[in-house]
N, C-alpha and C positions, 0 to 999 in steps of 0.2 A: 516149116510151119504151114498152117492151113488155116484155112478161115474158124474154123471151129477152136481154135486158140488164139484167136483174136477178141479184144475188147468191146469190138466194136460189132459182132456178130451176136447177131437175134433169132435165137432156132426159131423156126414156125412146125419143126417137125422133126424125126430123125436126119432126114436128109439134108434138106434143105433149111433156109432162113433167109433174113436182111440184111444188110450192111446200113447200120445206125448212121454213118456217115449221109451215104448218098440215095439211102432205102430201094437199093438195085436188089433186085432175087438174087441170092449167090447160093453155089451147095456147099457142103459142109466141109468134104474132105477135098474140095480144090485150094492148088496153091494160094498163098495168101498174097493182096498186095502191097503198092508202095506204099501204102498205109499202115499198115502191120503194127500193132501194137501189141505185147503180151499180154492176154488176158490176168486178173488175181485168181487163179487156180491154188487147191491145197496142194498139188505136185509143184509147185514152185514153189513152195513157202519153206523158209526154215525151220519152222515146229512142226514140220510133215514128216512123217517114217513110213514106208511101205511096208505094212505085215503079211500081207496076201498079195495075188492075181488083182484084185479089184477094190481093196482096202488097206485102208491103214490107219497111223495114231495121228494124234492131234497133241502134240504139247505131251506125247507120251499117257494120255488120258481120256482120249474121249473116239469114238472111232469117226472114221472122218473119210469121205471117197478121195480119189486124186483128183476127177476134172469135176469136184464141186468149187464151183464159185464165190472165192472167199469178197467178193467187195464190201460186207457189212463186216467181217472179221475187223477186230481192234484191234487181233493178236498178230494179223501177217504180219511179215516180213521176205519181202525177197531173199531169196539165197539158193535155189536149187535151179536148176533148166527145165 
């Protein structure tokens, strides 16, 4: 995993962002650390189905990216990697 699927990661840009934690510059696609939390992404959710390269369903209904960020969803649920 890498910082960019962490909870605790704040883009400032494609590249790069913060670490919410200890507000250190980190980039995106470096390893992540011993902090590591899983972000609420829709690729990790159970009501997520991949239809495409860069889309998919939501609850089979609504279309939905993978690495958007569910933390307001009511509907996540953990269940996929």
């Amino acid at each position: 995993m890498t910082h960019y699927d962490c909870k605790y990661y704040l883009a400032t840009d494609v590249f790069k962002g913060f670490c919410k934690r200890d507000k250190s510059r980190i980039n995106a696609d470096e390893a992540s650390c011993e902090h590591f939390e899983k972000a609420t992404k829709c690729k990790h959710c159970h009501n997520f189905t991949l239809s495409g390269e860069q889309v998919g369903l939501c609850m089979d209904k609504a279309d939905a990216f993978p690495e958007m960020i569910a933390v307001t969803c009511k509907d996540f649920s953990w269940g996929k990697n």
